[in-house]
N, C-alpha and C positions, 0 to 999 in steps of 0.2 A: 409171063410177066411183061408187061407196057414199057414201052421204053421212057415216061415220066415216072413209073413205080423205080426203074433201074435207078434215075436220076437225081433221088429224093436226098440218098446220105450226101450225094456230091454237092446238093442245093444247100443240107442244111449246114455241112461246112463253109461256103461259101460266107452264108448266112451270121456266122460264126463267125469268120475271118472277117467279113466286113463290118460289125458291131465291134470288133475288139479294133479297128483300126478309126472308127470312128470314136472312136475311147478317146483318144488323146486329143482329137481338133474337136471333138465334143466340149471334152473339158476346156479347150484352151478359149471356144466361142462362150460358155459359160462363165467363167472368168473376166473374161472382156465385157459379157454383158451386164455384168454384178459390180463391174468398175465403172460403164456409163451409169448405171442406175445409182451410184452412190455405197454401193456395200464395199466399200474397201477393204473391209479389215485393218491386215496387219500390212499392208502395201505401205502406206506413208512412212511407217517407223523405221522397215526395213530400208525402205530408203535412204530417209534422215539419218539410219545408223552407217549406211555406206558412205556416204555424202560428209557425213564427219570426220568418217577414216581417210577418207581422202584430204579432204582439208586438213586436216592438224599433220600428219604424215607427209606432207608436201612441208607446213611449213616447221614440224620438226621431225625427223625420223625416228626416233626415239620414240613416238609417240605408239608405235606398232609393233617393237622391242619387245620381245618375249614377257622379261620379268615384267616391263611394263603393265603389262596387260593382266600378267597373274595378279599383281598388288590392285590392280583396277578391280579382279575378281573378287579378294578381299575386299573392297572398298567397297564392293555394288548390294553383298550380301545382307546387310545388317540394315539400309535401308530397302532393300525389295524384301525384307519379311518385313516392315512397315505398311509397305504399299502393297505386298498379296492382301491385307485387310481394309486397306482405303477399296480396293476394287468390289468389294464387300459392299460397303452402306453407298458404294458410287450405281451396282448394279439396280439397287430401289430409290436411287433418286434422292439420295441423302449426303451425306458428309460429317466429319469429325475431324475438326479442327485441332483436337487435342492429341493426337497419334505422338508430338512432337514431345510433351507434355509427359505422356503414358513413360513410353521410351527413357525421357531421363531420370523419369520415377522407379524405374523399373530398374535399370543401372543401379542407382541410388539405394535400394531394398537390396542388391545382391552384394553390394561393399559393405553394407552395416552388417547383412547376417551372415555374408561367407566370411567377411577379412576381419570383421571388430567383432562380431560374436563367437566364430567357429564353429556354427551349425554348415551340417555336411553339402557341396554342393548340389547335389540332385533335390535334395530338401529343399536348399535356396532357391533354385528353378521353379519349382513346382509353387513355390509360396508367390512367385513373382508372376507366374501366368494365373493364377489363380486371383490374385490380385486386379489383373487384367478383365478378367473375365465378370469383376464384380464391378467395374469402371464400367464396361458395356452394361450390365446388366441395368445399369441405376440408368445411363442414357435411353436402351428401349424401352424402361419405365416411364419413364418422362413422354418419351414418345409417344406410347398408347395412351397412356394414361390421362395426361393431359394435354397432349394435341402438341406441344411444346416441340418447335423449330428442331430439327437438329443442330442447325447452326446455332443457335441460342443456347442450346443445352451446351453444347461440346466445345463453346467460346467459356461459357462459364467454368465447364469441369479445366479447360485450359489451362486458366487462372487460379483454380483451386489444387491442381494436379501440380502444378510447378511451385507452389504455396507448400506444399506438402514433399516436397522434394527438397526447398531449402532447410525445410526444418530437421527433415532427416538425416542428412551432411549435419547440420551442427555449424558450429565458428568455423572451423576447417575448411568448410567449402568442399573438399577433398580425399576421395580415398585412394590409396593406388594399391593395385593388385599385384600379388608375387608374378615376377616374370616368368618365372620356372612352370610354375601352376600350368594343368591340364587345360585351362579356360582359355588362357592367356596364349598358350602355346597353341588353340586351338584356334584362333581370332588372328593370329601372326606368320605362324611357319610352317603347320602341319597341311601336309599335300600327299595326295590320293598315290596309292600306287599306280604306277604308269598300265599295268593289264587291268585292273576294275574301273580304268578312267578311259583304255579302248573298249571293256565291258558295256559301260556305261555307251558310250556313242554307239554302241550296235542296236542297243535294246529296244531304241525307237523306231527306228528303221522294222526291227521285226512286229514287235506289236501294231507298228501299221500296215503291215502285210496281215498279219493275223486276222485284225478287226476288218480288213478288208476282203478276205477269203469268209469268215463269218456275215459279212453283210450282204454276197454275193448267194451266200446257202442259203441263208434265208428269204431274200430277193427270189430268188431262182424255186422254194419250195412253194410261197405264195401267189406262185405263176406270173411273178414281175417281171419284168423286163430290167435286166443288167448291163452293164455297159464294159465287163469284162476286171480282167485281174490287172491292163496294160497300164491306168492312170496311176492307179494305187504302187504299181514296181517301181514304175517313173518318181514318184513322189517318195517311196522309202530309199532308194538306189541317192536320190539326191540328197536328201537329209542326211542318210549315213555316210555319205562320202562329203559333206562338209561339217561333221561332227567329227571325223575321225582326222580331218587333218587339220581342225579348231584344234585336237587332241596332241596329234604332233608337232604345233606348230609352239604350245603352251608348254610341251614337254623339251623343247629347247631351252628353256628356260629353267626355270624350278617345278612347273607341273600344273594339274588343277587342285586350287585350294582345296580342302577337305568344306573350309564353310561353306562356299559356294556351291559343292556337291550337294552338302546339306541344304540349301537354299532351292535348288531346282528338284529337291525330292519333295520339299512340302508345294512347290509348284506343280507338279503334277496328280500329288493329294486331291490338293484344291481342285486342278482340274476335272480330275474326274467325278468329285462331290457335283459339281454344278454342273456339270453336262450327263451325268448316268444314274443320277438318287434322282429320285422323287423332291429332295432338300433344294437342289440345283435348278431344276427346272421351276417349281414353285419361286424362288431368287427371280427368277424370268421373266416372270408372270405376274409376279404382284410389281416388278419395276417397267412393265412394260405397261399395264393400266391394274392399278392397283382395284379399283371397284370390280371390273370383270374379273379378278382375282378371285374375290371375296364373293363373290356369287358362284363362282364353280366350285367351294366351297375350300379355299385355301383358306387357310388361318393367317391373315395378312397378320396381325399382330407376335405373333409368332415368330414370323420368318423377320420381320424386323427388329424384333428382341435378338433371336441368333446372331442376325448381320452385324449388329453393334460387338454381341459378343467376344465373334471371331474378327471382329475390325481393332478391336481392344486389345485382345488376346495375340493376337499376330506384335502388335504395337509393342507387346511388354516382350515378346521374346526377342523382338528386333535390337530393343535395350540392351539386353543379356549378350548379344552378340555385340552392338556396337563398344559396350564395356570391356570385350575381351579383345575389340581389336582394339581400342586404345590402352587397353591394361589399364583402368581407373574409373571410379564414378566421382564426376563435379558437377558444380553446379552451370556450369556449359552444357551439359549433356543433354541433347533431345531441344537446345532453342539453335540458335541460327536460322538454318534454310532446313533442316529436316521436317519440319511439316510443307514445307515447299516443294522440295525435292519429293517427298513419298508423295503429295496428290498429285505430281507432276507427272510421275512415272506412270502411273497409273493410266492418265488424261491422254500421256502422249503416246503411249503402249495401245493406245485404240479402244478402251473403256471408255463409254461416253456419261457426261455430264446431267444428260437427261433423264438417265436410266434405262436398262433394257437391256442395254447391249454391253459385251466384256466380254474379257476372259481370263483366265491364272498367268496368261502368259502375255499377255499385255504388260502385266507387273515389269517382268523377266526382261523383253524386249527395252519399255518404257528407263526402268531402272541402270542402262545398260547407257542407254541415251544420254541422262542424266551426268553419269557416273563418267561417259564419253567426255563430253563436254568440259566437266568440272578438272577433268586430269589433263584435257588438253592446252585449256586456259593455265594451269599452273605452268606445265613446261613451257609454255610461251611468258612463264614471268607476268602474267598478267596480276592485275589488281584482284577480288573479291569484288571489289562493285561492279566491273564488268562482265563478270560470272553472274550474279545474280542480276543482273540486266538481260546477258543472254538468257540464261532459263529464262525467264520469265517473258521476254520474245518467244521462245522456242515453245513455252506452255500457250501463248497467247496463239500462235499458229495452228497447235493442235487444236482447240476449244474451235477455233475458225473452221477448220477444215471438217470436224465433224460438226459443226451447224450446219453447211451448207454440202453435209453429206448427207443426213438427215433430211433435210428441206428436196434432195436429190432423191433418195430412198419416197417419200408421202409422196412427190408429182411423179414416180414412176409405180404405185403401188406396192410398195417394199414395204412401209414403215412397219 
């Protein structure tokens, strides 16, 4: 035996050792190069979300205060299941200006059948998404059908959706829901047990080891080239160990809301529809050039009928929620800044305007932003018009920052 025969296993650890150590400044030169190019992602929001905590935290402390932050969780809920569906008709390059609309209409259908009729809650629910579901439906009609704006459709159902909201209230304006009630107790008080809510922060941490030992076996059977298991530990070892002490730091407090729990399960739902169906990627495809779409034979009409659907459908459950945190549907419900805040979140969560690009968790981050902002301004006594002054700076930023991330993306060949 050759003394390079002898030498082979000791090369091919080598070889081994040095791929997996190139794993992490791989990734980290990857990274940096996806950030000159304009692919930022989720960088700007996480940003903006640290850069807020500091700011408001400096100028009240209170502001980083356990319960604090649980009530923020409740608050954030009700509209990021708004904006999981604006990121919907945002991925094909559309919009729905009526989400705001939906929402109070949908409140408004759960007071008259739970509280004035006494039909059983689960039946309320179901009649109020369904509902939803027939508001998108008539919008991707319109769409296909007759070539008809989004914008123009979803300003008009706006106006006909909240038409239909006062009439449903009645003289009263007003319903208020039993405090006691499961709905109500659900939108207010109820919080996760402390072990399903450490469960819960482990579980992402593994399934991204999981899916990252599955993309390595199969990397590795089709004779690819892998860059090891080291990025992937770095990146669940992190996540879990700033979930689990997001976990303990909430459980000082009162805990993690149950709605909010509930709010990040349909967030990862969604997630995996658009990134692992066939439904998701098609979403992709028809918002990233809707003709190339339609010649590799996606049903662009289709996927835009759904997108409305589920933009609608998300819109009336977010209702149902924000009815149970207030305990009441009125005729307030679903105007102010909620169609504000849900395309805001969306916008500044790193979903872009143009179409193409998203994710479920844009929603999450975006909405979080939002919701930062809006509770910091209160404790600082602030006015309402300097809140929607800031959003609306803080949206106009975002919309900036991805034009000219885009415009960064086409001159480096990204787009």
């Amino acid at each position: 035996m050759t003394q390079e025969t002898q030498s082979a296993p000791q090369l091919d650890r080598a070889d081994t050792r040095m791929r997996h150590d190139a794993g992490l400044s791989g990734a980290l030169r990857g990274f940096t190069d996806r950030v000159r190019s304009g692919d930022l992602g989720m960088l700007p929001v996480v940003v903006g979300l640290l850069l807020i905590s500091v700011v408001f935290s400096t100028l009240n402390p209170i502001f980083l205060a356990p319960n604090n932050l649980v009530n923020l969780l409740f608050d954030a809920a009700a509209v990021g299941f708004i904006s999981l569906g604006v990121v919907c008709v945002l991925l094909l390059g559309e919009i729905d200006l009526s989400i705001g609309s939906m929402s109070g209409l949908a409140s408004a259908i759960t007071g008259v059948l739970w509280v004035n009729m006494g039909i059983p809650l689960p039946v309320t629910i179901l009649a109020v998404l369904v509902s939803g579901a027939l508001v998108g439906l008539l919008y991707g009609f319109l769409r296909n059908r007759f070539e008809m704006p989004s914008f123009v459709a979803t300003l008009a159902g706006l106006l006909a959706l909240l038409g239909m909201q006062l009439y449903i209230l009645g003289p009263t304006g007003s319903i208020n829901m039993p405090f006691t009630s499961a709905l109500v107790r659900f939108g207010q008080i109820m919080i996760m047990p402390a072990w399903l809510s450490y469960l819960v922060a482990v579980i992402p941490g593994a399934l991204l080891v999981i899916g990252g030992i599955r993309t390595n076996q199969r990397r590795t059977a089709a004779n690819l080239s892998s860059s090891g298991m080291s990025v992937t530990v770095v990146k669940a070892v992190s996540l879990t160990a700033a979930l689990v002490f997001a976990v303990f730091y909430l459980g000082q407090g009162r805990g993690v809301p149950w709605m909010f729990g509930v709010f990040v399960l349909f967030v990862m739902i969604l997630d995996y529809a658009l990134t692992r169906t066939q439904w998701g990627r098609s979403m992709f495809a028809v918002g990233g050039n809707a003709e190339a779409a339609r010649r590799s034979g996606i049903n662009v009409q289709r996927i835009r009928l759904s997108a409305f659907v589920v933009c609608s459908t998300f819109a009336a459950l977010g209702g149902v929620f924000a009815a149970a945190r207030l305990a009441s549907a009125s005729q307030q419900a679903g105007t102010g800044d909620v169609n504000l805040n849900a395309i805001a979140a969306a916008v500044i969560g790193g979903t872009s305007l143009f179409g193409g690009r998203g994710s479920a968790w844009s929603a999450l981050l975006g909405v979080l932003v939002i919701m930062a902002i809006s509770n910091g301004l209160t404790l600082l006594n602030l006015s309402s018009s300097l809140r929607y002054m800031i959003t609306g700076a803080v949206l106009a930023i975002a919309v900036i920052v991805d034009s000219l991330a885009r415009r960064s993306r086409a001159s480096h060949g990204r787009a």
